[in-house]
C-alpha positions as CSV (number, residue, x, y, z in Angstrom):
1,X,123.9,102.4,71.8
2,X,121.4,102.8,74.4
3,X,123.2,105.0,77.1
4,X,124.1,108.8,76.0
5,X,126.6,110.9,78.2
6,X,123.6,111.9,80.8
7,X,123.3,108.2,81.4
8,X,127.0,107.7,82.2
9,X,126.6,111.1,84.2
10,X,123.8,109.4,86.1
11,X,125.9,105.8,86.6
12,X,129.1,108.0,87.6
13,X,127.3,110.0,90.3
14,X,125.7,106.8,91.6
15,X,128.9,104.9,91.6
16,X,130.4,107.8,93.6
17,X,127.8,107.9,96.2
18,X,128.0,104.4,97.0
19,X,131.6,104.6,97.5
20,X,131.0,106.8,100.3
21,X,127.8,105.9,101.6
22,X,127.3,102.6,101.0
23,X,129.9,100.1,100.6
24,X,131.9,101.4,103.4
25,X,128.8,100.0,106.5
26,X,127.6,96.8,103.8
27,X,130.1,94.5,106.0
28,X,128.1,95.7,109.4
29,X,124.8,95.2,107.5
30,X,125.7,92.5,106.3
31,X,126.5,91.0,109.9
32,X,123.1,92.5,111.2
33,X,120.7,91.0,108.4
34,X,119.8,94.6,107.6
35,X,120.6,97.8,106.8
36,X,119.3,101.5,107.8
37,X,116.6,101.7,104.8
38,X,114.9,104.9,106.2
39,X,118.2,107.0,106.4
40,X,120.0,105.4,103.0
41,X,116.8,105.8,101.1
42,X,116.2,109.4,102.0
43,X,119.7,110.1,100.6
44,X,118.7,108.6,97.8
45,X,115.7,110.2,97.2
46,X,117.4,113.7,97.6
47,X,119.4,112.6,94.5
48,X,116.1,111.9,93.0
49,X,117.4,108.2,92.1
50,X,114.1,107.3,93.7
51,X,112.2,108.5,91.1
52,X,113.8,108.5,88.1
53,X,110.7,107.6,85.9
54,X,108.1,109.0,88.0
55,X,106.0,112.2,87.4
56,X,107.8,115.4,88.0
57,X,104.3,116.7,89.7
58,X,105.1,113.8,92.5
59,X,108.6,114.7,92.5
60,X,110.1,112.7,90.1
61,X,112.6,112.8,87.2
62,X,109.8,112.2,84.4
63,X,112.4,110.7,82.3
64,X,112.3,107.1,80.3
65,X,113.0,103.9,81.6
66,X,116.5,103.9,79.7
67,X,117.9,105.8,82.7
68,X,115.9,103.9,85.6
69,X,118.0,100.4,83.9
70,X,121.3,102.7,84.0
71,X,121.1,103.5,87.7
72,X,119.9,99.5,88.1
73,X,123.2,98.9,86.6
74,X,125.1,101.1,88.5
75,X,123.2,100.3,91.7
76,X,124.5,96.7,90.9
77,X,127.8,97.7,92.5
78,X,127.5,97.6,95.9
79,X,129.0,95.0,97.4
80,X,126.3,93.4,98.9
81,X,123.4,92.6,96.7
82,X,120.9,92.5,99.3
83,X,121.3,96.5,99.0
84,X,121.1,97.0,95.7
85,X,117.7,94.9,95.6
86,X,116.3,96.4,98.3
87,X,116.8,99.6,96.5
88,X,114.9,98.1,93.1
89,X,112.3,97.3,95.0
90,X,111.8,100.8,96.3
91,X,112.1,102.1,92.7
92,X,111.0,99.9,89.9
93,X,109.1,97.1,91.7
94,X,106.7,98.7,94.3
95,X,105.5,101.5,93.0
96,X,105.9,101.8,89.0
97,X,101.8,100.8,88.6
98,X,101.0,103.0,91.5
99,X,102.9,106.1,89.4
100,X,101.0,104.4,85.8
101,X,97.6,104.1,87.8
102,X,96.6,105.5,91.3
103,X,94.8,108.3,91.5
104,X,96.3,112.0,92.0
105,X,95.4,111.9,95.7
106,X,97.0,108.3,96.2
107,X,99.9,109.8,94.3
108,X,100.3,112.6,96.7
109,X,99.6,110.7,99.8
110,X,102.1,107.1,99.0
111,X,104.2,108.1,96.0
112,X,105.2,111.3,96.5
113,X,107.2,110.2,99.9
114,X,108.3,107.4,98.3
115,X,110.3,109.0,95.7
116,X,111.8,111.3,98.5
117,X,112.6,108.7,100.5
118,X,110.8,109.4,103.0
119,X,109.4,106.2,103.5
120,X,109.9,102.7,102.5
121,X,107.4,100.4,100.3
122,X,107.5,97.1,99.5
123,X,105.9,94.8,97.1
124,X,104.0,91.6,98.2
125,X,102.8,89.0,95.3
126,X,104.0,85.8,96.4
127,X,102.6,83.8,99.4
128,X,103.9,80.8,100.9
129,X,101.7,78.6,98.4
130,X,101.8,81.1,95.3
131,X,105.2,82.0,94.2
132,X,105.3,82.6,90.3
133,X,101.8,81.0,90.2
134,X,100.5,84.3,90.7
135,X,97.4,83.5,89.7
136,X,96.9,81.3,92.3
137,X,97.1,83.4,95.4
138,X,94.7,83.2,98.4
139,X,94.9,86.4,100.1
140,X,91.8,88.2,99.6
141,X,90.3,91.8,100.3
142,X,86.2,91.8,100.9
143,X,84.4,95.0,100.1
144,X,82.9,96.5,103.6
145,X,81.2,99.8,102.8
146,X,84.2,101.9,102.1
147,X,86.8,99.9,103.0
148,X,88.4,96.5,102.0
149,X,89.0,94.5,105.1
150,X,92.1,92.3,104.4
151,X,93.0,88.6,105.3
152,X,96.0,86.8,104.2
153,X,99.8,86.5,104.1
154,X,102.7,87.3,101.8
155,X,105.8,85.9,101.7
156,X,109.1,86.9,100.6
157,X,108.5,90.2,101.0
158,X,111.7,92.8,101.1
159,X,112.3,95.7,103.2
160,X,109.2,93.7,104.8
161,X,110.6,94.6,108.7
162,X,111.0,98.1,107.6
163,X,108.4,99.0,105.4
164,X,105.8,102.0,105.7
165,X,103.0,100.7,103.1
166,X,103.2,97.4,100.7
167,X,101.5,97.6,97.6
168,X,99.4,94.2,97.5
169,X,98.1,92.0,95.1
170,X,95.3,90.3,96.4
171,X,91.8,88.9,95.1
172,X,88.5,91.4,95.6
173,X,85.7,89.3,94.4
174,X,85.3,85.8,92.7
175,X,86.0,84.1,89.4
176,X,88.6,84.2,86.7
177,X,91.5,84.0,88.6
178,X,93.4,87.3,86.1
179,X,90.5,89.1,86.6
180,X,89.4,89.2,90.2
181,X,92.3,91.1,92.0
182,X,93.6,94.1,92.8
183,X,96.0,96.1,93.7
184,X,96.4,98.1,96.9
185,X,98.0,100.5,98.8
186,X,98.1,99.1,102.8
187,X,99.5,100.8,105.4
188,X,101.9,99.1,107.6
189,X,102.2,101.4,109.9
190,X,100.7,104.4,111.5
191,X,102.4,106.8,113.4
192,X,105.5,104.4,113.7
193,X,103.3,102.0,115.2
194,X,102.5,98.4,113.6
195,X,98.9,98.6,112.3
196,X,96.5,96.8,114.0
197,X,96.2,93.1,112.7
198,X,99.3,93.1,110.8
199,X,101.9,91.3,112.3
200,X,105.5,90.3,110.5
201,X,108.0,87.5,110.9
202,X,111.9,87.9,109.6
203,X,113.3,85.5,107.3
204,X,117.0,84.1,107.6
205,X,118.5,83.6,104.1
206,X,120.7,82.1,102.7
207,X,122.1,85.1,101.1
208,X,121.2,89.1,100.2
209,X,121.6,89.3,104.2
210,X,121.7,93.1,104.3
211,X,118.4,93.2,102.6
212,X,115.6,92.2,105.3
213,X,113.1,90.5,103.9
214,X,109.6,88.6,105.9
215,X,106.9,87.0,106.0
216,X,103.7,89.8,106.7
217,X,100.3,88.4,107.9
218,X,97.1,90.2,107.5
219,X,94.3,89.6,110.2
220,X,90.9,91.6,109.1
221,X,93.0,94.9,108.3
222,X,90.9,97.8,106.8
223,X,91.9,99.5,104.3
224,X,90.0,102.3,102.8
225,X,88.7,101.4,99.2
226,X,90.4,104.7,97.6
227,X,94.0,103.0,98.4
228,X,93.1,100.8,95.3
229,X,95.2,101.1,92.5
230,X,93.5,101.7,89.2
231,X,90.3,99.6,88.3
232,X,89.1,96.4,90.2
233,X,90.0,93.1,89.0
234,X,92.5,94.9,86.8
235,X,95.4,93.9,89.5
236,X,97.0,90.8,87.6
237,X,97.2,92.5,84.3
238,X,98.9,95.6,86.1
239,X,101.2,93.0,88.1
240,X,102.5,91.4,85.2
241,X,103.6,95.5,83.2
242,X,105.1,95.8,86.6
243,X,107.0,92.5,86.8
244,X,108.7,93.6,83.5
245,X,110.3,96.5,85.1
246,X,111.3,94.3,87.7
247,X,112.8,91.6,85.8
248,X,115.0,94.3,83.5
249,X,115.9,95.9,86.6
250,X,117.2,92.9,88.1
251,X,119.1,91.6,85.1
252,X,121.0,95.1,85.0
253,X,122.4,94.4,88.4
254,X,123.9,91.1,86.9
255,X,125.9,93.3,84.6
256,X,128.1,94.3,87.3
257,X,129.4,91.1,87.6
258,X,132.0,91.9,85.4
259,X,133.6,93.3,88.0
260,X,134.0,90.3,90.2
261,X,135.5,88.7,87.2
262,X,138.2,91.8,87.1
263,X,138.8,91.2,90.6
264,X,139.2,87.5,90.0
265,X,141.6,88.8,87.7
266,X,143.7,90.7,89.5
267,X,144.1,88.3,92.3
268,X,144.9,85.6,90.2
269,X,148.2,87.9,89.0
270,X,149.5,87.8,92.1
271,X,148.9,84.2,93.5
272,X,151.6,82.3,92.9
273,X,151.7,78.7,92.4
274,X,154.1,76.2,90.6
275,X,156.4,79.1,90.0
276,X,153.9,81.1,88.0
277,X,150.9,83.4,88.8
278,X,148.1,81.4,88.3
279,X,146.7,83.5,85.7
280,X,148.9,82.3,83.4
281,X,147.2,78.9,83.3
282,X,145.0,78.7,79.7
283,X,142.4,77.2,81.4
284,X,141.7,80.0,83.7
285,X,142.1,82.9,81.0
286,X,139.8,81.1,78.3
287,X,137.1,80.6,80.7
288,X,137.9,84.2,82.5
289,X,137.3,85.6,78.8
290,X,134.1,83.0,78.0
291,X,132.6,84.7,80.9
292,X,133.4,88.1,79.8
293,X,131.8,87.6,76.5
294,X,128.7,86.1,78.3
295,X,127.7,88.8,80.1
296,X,128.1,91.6,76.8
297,X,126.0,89.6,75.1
298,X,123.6,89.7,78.4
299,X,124.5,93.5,78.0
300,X,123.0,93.5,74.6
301,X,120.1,91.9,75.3
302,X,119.0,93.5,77.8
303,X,119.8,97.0,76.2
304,X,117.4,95.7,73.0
305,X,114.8,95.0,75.6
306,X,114.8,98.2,77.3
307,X,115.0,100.3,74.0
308,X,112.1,98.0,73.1
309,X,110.3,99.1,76.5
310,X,111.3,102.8,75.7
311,X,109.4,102.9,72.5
312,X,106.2,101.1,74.0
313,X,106.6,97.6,72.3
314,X,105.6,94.6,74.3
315,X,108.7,92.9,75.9
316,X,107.5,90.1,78.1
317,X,109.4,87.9,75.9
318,X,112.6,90.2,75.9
319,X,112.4,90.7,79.9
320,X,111.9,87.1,80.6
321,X,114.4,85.8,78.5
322,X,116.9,88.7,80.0
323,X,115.9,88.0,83.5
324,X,116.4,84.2,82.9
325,X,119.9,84.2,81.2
326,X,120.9,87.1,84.0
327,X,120.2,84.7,86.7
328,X,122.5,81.8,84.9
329,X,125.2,83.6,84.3
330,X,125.3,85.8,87.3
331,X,125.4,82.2,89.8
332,X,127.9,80.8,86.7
333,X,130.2,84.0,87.3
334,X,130.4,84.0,90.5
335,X,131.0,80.1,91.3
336,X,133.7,80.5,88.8
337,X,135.2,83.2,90.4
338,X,134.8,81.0,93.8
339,X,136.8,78.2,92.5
340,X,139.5,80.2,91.1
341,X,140.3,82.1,94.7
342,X,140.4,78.3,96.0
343,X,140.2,78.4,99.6
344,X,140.3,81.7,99.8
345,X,137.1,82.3,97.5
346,X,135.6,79.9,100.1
347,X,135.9,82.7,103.1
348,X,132.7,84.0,104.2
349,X,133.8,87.5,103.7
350,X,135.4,87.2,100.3
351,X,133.3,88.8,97.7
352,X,133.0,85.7,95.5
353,X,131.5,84.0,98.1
354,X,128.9,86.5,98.9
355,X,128.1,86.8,95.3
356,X,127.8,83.3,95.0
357,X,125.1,83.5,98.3
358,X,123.8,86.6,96.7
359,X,123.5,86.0,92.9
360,X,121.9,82.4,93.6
361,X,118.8,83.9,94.2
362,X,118.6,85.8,90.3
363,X,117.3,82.4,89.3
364,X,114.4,81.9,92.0
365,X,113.3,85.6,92.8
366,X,111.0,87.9,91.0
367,X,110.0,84.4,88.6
368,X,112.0,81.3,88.8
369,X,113.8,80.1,85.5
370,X,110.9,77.1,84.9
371,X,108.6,80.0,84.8
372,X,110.3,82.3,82.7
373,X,111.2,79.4,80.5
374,X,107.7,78.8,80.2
375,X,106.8,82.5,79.3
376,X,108.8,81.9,76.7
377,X,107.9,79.0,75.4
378,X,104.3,80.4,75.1
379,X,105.4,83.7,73.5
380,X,107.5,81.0,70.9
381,X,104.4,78.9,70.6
382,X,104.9,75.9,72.2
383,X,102.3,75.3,74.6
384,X,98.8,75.3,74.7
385,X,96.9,78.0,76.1
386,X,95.7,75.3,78.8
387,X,99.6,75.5,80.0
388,X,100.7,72.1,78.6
389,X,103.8,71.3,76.3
């Protein structure tokens, strides 16, 4: 059992809060393409949700990862998933190899506000020719003196229109392509103004609409070298311990699509047709309960992983293979669900329908299923170390 009563403590108060603050507005933010990240996040970072694993000298929890994937799970919730991302992103995507690596004083100065909410941070890896081939990225940061001066773009990025800083993966000198980037702290914006050669473009999805999400260019931006995360050239290898935060955090989220299927449920009892509630057909219940016992064994998996995690072991294996089978099922559950509500699962407001919008992109973001299939199949393996089958 992975959860102890102050993780179901935790999950309770988070499910409370977003009763109240969150899932009331998600329709209006929904209908906007954003949400207020600046005012939601500082709520949430006077719970300390923020921070859950972070240092308590920076202001947060200091506890183990076991409770970060609890409020993931609960976060999972809200009824629009664009929220609950953008809130993983804040928390266990942007800045877990700042908290592992970055100085005291970049602690202090990017971190600490982070975890009260205070600001908002992004993450930027991909680009618009280097999704998951992170290795392949072009944006690059040449050494000036004391500063890096920055030229590139990233794509993809969330709470991109919002953001304060973006930590940035980017390459700081030649060769081996896992061994010549970094990571850095870059300032979006100073004193509420865009800084100077930055500029940002908004993406239109096709789902996670409340979560705003761009495209950020970087013309010659200086950056002062001390916003560097760790060691030089040592980017990729952090990247990837921080990707396996990501990918468990994600595939907790999927867990709360046993809800949808509950809801399914419950509307199914009380449409009527041919005489009978539709629930009553075998077909329906039998693949309603197939469902069901999908996503415990996803629960299980992903509660191995992160006990795994918890105790230091290497799970790439574990958090890919979690993160791949989340992103299945989660699009499986909620076309099901879609087809069951007939036409009106097909509404655009129906939450089937926006989970089916939102849950599509489990198997594209944060690693695409090829790729994580591929992870796997080296961990198994299977390939060469060229990358071949």
């Amino acid at each position: 059992m992975l959860y102890t009563p102050e993780h179901l403590a935790l999950m309770d108060s988070i499910r409370r809060f977003i009763a109240t603050e969150i899932d009331p507005f998600v329709d209006e933010w929904e209908a906007a393409e954003t949400f207020p990240a600046h005012e939601l996040f500082k709520k949430i970072g006077q719970q300390g949700w923020l921070g859950i694993t972070k240092p308590e000298a920076h202001g947060g929890l200091g506890l183990d990862f076991s409770y970060a994937l609890a409020a993931a799970e609960a976060f999972g919730h809200v009824r629009a998933q664009g929220v609950g991302m953008a809130i993983g992103v804040q928390s266990n995507m942007a800045t877990p190899a700042l908290a592992a690596f970055g100085s005291d004083a970049l602690k202090r100065e990017f971190l600490a506000p982070a975890i009260a909410g205070d600001v908002v941070v992004s993450i930027g890896v991909s680009e618009q020719g280097a999704g998951s081939d992170v290795a392949s990225l072009q944006t690059r940061a040449r050494r000036d003196g004391d500063d890096y001066v920055i030229s590139g773009s990233k794509m993809w990025i969330t709470n991109g229109t919002q953001a304060d800083w973006i930590c940035l993966l980017c390459n700081t000198s030649e060769g081996a392509p896992h061994r010549n980037k970094s990571l850095i702290v870059v300032p979006l914006k100073e004193g509420g103004k865009r800084v100077r050669g930055v500029e940002i473009q908004k993406i239109k999805k096709f789902g996670m609409w409340s979560s705003d999400t761009a495209q950020i260019f970087f013309d010659e931006v200086r950056v002062p070298v001390r916003h560097r995360i760790g060691e030089e050239g040592m980017g990729f290898i952090y990247q990837m311990q921080q990707f396996q935060e990501e990918r468990l955090d994600g595939a907790a989220r999927r867990l709360a699509c046993g809800a949808l299927i509950e809801e399914t449920a419950d509307y199914l009892r009380q449409r009527m047709a041919f005489g009978r509630p539709l629930l009553d057909n075998q077909f329906i219940q039998y693949k309603l309960a197939e469902l069901k016992t999908e996503l415990e064994a996803l629960r299980s998996l992903i509660y191995r992983a992160t006990e795994a995690y918890v105790a230091g072991e290497e799970v790439t294996e574990l958090a890919s293979m979690a993160k791949l089978k989340a992103g299945r099922l989660g699009r499986e559950i909620a076309d099901w669900c879609m087809q069951f509500q007939g036409g009106m699962g097909y509404t655009w407001d129906n939450r089937a329908a926006r989970a089916y919008r939102d849950l599509r992109l489990g198997s594209i973001g944060g690693g695409a299923d090829e790729v994580m299939l591929m992870v796997i199949a080296r961990k198994m393996g299977l390939m060469d170390t060229g990358g071949r089958a």
